[in-house]
VOMARLO-636070 format. One line per field, with one value per residue (C-alpha): residue number from 1; x, z, y. Coordinates in steps of 0.05 Angstrom, whole numbers, plus 5000, padded with zeros to 4 digits. Each point is the difference from the previous one (the first is absolute). Example, Ala and Ser with C-alpha at 12.3 -4.5 7.8 and 13.67 -1.06 7.14 Angstrom:
# residues 2
resi 1, 2 .
u 5246, 5027 .
w 5156, 4987 .
v 4910, 5069 .
//
This chain:
# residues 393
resi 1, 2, 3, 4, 5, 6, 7, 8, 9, 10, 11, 12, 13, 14, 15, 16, 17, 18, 19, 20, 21, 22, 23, 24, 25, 26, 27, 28, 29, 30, 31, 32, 33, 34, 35, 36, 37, 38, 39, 40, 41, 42, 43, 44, 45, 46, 47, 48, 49, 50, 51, 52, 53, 54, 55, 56, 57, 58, 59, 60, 61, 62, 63, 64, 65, 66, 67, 68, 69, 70, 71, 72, 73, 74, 75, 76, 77, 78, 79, 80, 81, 82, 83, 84, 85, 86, 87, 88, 89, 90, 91, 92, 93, 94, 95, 96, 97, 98, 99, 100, 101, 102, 103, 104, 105, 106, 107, 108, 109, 110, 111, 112, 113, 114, 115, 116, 117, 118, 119, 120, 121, 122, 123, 124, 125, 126, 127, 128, 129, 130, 131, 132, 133, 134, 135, 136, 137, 138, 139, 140, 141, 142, 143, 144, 145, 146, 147, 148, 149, 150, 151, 152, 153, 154, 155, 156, 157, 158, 159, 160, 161, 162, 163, 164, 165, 166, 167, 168, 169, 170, 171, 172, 173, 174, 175, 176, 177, 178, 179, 180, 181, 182, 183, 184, 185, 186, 187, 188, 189, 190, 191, 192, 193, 194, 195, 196, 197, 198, 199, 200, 201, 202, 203, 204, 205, 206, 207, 208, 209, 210, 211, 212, 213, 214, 215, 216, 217, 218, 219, 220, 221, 222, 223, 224, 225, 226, 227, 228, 229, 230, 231, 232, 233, 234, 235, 236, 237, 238, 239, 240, 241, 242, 243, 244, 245, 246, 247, 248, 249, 250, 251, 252, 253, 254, 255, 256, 257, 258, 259, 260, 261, 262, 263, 264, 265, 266, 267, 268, 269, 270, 271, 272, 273, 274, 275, 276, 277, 278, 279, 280, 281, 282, 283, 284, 285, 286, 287, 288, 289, 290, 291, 292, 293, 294, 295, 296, 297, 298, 299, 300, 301, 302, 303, 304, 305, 306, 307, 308, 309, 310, 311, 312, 313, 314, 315, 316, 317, 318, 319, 320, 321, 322, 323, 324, 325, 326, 327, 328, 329, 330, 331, 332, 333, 334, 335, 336, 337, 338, 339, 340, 341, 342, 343, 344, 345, 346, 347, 348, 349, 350, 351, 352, 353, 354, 355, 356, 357, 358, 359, 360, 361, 362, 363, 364, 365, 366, 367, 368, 369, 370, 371, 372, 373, 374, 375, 376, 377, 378, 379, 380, 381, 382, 383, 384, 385, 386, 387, 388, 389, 390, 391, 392, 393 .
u 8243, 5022, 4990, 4957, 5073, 5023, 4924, 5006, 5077, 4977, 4943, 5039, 5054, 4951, 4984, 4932, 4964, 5027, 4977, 4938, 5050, 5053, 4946, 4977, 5071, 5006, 4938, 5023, 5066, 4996, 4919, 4987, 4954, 4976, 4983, 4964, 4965, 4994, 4933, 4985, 4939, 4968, 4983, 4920, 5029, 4951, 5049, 5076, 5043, 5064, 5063, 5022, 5062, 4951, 4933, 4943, 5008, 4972, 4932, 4979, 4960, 4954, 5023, 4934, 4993, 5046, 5062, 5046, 4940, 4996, 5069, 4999, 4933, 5016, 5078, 5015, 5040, 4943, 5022, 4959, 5004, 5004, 4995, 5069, 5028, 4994, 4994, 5026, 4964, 5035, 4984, 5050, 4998, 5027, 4985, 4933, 5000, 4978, 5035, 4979, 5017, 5060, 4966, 5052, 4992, 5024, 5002, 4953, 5035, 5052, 4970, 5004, 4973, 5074, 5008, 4944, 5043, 5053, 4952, 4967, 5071, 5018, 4926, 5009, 5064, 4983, 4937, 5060, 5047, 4928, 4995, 5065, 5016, 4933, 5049, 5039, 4953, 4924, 4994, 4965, 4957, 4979, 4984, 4947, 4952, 4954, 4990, 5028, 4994, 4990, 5048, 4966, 4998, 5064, 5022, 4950, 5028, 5069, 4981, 4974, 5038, 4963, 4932, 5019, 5041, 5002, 5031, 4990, 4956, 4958, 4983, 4981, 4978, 4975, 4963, 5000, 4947, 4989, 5072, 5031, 4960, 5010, 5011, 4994, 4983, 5058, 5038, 5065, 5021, 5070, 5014, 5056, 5021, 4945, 4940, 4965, 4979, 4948, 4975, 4943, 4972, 4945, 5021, 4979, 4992, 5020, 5055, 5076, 4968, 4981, 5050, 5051, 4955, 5011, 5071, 5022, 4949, 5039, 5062, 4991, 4982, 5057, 5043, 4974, 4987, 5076, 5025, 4964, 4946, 4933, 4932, 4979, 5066, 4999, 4927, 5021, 5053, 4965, 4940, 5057, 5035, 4923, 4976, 5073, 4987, 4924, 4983, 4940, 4966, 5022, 4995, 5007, 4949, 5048, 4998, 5060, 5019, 5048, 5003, 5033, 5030, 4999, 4930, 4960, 4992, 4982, 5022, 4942, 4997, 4941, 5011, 4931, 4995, 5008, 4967, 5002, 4968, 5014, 4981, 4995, 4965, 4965, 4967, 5020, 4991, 5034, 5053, 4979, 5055, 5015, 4997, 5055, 5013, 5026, 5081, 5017, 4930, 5019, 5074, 5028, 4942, 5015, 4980, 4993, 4998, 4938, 5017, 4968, 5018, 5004, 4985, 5035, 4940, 4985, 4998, 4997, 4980, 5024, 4953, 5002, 4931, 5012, 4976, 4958, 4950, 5001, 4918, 4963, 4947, 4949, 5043, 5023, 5075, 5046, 5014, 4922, 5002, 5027, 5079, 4982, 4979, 5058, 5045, 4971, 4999, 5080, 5019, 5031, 5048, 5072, 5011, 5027, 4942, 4942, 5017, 4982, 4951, 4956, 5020, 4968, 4943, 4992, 4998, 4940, 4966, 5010, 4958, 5037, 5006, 5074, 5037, 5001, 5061, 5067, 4985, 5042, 5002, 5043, 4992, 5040, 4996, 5032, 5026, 5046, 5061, 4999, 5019, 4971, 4938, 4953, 4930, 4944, 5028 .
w 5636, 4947, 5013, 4958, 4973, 4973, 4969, 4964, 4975, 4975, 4961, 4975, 4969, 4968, 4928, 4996, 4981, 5049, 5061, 5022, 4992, 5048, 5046, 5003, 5012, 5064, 5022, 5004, 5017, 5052, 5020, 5008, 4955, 4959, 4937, 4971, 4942, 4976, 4973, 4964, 4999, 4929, 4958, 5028, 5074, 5003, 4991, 5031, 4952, 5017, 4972, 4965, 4959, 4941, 5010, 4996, 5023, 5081, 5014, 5032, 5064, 5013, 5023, 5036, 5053, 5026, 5042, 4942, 4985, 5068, 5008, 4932, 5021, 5068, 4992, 5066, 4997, 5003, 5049, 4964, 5031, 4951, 5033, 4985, 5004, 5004, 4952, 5004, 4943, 5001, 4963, 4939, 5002, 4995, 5026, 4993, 4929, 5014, 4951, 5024, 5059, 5023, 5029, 5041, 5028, 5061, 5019, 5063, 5054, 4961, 5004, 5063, 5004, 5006, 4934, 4972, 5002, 4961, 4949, 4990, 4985, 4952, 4960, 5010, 4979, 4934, 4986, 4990, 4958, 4957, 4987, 4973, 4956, 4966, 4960, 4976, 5005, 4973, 5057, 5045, 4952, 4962, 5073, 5011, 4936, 4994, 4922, 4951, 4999, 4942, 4973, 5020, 5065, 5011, 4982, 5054, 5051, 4988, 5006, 5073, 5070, 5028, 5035, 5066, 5046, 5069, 5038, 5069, 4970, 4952, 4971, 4923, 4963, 4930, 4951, 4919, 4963, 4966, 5025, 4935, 4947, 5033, 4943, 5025, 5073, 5048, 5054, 5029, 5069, 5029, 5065, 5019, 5072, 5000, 4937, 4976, 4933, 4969, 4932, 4971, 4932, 4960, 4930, 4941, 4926, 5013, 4996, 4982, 4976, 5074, 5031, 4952, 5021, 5074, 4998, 4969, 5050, 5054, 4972, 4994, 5075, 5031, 4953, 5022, 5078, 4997, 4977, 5072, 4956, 5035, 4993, 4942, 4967, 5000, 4971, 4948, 4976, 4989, 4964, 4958, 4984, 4984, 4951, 4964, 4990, 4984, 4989, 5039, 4961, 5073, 5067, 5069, 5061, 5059, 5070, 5036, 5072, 5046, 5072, 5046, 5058, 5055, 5000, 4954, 4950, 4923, 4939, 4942, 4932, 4974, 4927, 4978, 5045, 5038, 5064, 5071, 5060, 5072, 5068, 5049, 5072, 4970, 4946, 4934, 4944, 4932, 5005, 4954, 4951, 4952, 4937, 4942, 4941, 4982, 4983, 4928, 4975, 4992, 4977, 5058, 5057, 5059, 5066, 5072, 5062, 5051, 5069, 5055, 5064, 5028, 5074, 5039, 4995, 4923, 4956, 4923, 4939, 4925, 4952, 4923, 4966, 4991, 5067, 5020, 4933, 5007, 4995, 5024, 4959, 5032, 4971, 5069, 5001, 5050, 5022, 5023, 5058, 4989, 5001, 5073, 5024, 4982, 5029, 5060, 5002, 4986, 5055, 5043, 4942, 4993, 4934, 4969, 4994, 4987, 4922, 4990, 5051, 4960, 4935, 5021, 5031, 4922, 4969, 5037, 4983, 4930, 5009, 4960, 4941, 4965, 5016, 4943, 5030, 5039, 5083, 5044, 5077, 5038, 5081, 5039, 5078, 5030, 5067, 5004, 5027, 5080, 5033, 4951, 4977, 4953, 5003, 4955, 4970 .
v 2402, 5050, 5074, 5049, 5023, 4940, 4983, 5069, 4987, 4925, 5031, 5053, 4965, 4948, 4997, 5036, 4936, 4954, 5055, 4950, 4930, 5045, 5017, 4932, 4974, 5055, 4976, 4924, 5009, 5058, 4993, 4932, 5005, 4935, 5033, 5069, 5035, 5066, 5019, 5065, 5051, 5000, 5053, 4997, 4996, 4928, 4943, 4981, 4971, 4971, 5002, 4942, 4981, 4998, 5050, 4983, 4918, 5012, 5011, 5071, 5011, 5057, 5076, 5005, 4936, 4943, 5009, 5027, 5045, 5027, 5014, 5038, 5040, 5015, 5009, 4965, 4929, 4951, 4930, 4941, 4923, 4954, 4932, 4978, 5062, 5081, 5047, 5074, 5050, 5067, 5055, 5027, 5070, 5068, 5069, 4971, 4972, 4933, 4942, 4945, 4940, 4960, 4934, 4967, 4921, 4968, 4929, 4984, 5026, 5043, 5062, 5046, 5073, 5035, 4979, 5051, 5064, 4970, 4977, 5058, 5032, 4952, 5020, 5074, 4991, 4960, 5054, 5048, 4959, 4980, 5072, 5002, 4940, 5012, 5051, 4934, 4946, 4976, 4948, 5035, 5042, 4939, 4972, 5050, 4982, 4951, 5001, 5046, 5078, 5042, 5037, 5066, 4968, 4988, 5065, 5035, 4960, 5018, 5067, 4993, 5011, 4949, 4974, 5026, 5036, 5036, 5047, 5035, 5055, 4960, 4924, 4991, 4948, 4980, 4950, 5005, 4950, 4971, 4981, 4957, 5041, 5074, 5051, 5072, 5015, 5015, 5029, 5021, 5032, 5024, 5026, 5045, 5022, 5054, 4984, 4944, 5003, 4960, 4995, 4957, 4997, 4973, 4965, 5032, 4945, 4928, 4949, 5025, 5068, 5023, 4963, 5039, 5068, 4980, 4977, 5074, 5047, 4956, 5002, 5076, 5008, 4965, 5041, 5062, 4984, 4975, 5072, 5025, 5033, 5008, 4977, 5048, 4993, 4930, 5003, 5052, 4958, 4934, 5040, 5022, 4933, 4969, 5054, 5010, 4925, 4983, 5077, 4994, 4937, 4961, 5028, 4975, 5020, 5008, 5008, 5029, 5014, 5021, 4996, 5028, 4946, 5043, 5049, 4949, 5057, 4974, 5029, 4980, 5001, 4968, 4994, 4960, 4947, 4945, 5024, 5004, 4970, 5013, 4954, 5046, 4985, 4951, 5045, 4978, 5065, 5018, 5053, 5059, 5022, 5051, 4980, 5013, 4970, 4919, 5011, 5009, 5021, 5067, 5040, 5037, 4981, 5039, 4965, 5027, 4966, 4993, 4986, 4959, 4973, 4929, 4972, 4948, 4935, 5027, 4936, 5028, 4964, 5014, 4965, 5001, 5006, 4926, 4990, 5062, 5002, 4925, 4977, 4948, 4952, 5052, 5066, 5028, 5028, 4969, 5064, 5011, 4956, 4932, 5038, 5036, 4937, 4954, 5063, 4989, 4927, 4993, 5061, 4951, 4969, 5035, 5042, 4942, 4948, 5062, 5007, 4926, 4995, 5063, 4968, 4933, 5044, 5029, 4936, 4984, 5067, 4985, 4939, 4946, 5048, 5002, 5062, 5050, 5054, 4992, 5012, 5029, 5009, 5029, 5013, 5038, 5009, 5072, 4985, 5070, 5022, 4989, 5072, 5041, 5042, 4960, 5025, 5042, 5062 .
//
């Protein structure tokens, strides 16, 4: 049975689109395995498509039920008995991104439970290698979409880090729709040693134009955030990139934060939206924030930041007005009630399955009615730093 060292060394010397057809051959040869498919997360986080020689030719299964499905939700390997045989559904992941599932298949008999922790380091060990031949390849990005994005689209989601991720002090996860047609809404987050920084935006105009608006106040961000400038620098700066180019005929409402990894302390700028909501104790309330102007509306916007603090248990929501001013056939907000409810209703999923969970929620709200505006979610639960001080100011 070959070792986690010698899976990683295979993978790494293999072409970047052969990585699945070198994991299956691991899996056959050292595994016992009889055969196995890769299926990827698409863009709306409902379907797992697998990775095929030509895309598109294999028929998806759902995200949401049946064993691949539960594997991918719960992230735990998922044992299924197939009559003539067993399956093993493991989840693809990394630092909590979640790709997709590698569904392995034993003859009757074949399959034994020491095998499992091998398996599972032959899929984390392929969720790492995914990450980085998707720099050199299409296959696994044309794996994860159903139909065809837009163009805007597919520029957005190049711009993301990702739908998910987790570390000891916090979990994240997010949800753009509509997923193939998104043109404006976004996010980003990076974590150093000591701050994680978050920032989530409303679009502003439609199709290439806002994703061209979104793609520069990003670019703009990282630029600045990467030259160890702080929170109102890195504010100041994209303001100034947006209005040297539009001149204040486009602007971008912003929401910006900082926190702090080991006191929970927040850093916000809340430049025109989107907004926050916080689960705390079982109370579900909107976070009041200062408000300050959308970046680039202005020349030479100063910004300050406000500063709050977050508990250990605090689940917090970022919403663009694409979800919260959302109304139903009757004219009620989701924001009014319906939001609070379907908080409370999905406390008991992780991070990662909330943002489609609410977005599903929203759907309903609107009552069959097509959705006029990008929506965004994005939840993130603060679990702290163990062995230090994390409570009210």
């Amino acid at each position: 049975m070959a070792g986690g060292d010698t899976v990683e060394r295979e993978l790494r010397d293999a072409a970047p689109h052969e990585l699945f057809a070198t994991v299956r051959h691991v899996l056959t040869r050292e595994h016992g395995a009889r055969s196995a498919e890769l299926l990827m997360a698409d863009y709306a986080s409902a379907r797992l498509q697998p990775v095929t020689a030509q895309p598109f030719t294999a028929e998806s299964v759902s995200a949401l039920d049946g064993p691949q499905g539960r594997a991918f939700g719960s992230q735990q390997p998922h044992v299924a008995d197939q009559g003539d045989g067993v399956a093993v559904h493991l989840p693809v992941s990394v630092r909590g991104d979640r790709l997709g599932v590698l569904s392995v298949h034993y003859a009757q008999g074949a399959y034994e439970s020491a095998l499992l922790g091998p398996l599972q380091d032959v899929a984390a060990a392929l969720a790492h290698e995914i990450l980085v031949a998707d720099r050199d390849t299409d296959v696994f990005l044309q794996a994860r979409r159903t139909k065809r994005l837009t163009l805007a689209a597919e520029m957005q989601w190049q711009l993301l880090p990702g739908r998910s991720c987790s570390r000891t002090e916090y979990e994240l996860g997010a949800q753009l729709e509509p997923a193939y047609a998104i043109y404006g809404d976004c996010f980003d987050w990076s974590a150093s040693a000591d701050h994680l920084t978050l920032t989530v935006n409303n679009g502003m105009g439609e199709g290439i134009d806002a994703a061209l608006l979104t793609s520069l106040a990003v670019g703009a961000l990282r630029n600045a955030r990467r030259a160890g400038l702080g929170l109102e620098d890195q504010a100041a700066l994209a303001d100034q990139a947006l209005y040297g180019q539009y001149r204040g005929s486009l602007h971008l409402p912003m929401l910006l934060l900082r926190f702090a990894l080991a006191t929970g302390e927040v850093e916000v700028i809340d430049a025109g939206s989107p907004r926050l909501w916080r689960l705390r104790g079982g109370a579900v309330e909107q976070v009041p924030l200062e408000a300050q102007l959308p970046l680039g509306m202005f020349e030479d916007t100063i910004y300050t930041c406000q500063r709050l603090r977050v508990l250990p248990g605090d689940r917090l929501f970022f919403l663009s007005d694409g979800v919260y001013d959302v109304m139903s056939p009757a004219g009620e907000p989701y924001s009014l009630n319906a939001l609070s409810r379907a908080v409370l209703d999905t406390r008991l999923l992780p991070p990662s399955q909330v943002p489609r969970a609410l977005l599903e929620r929203l759907d309903g709200h609107r009552g069959g009615v097509e959705a006029a505006d990008d929506a965004l979610v994005v939840c993130l639960d603060w679990h702290g730093r163990a062995g230090t001080e994390q409570g009210e100011p």
